[in-house]
N, C-alpha and C positions, 0 to 999 in steps of 0.2 A: 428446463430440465438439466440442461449440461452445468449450467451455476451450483446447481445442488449434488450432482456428479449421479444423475439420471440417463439411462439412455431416454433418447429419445429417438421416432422414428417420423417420417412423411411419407406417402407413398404416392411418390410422380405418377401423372400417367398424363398421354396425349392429351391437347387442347381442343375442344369438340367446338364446334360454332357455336356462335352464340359471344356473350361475355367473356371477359379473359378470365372471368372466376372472380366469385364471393364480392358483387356489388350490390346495391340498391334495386338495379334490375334485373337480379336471379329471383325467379318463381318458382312455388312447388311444381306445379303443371308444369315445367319446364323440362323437368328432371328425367331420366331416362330410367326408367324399371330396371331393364336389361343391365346398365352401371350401376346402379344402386346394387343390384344382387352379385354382381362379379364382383364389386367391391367389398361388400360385408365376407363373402367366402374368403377373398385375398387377405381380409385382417384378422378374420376368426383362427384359420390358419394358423397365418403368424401366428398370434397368440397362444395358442394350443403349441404349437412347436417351442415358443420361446418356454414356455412353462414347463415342457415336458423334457428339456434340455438339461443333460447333466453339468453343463456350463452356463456359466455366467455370461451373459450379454458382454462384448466389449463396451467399456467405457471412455467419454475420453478423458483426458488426465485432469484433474479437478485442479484449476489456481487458486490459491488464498493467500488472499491479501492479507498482508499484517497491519494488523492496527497498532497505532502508537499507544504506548501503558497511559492511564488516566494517572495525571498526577496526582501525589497526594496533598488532601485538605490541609490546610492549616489547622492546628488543634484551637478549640474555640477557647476562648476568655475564662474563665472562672469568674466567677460572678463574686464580687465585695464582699465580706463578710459587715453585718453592722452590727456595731458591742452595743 
């Protein structure tokens, strides 16, 4: 996101037992109701706030690289005329 001069956002939260997060052994059954639902409120929120804000999200400062100018072609040959 920030390449493109997007916010973007994550939202930390404590490490629950288990996995250290998002391996091969996270399973649905695993998952906790209770987090699943605090979490969708926490981003629905946000979102609803970010949208409903008369400002712009901070961004951060976007780098662009300059590219070198493409040289120009050589003009092609003219092709012989034959009398």
């Amino acid at each position: 996101f920030d390449a493109v001069g997007l916010p973007g956002f994550q939202f930390i939260q404590d490490r629950i037992a288990g996995t250290a997060g998002h391996t091969n052994l996270d399973f649905y059954d695993t998952l906790s109701a209770e987090d699943l639902m605090k979490n969708a409120v926490i981003m629905a929120v946000f979102a609803y706030e970010a949208a409903m804000s008369k400002e712009r999200i901070p961004r951060k400062t976007l780098v662009v690289e300059e590219v070198a100018p493409a040289k120009k072609a050589a003009p092609a040959a003219k092709p012989k005329s034959t009398p």
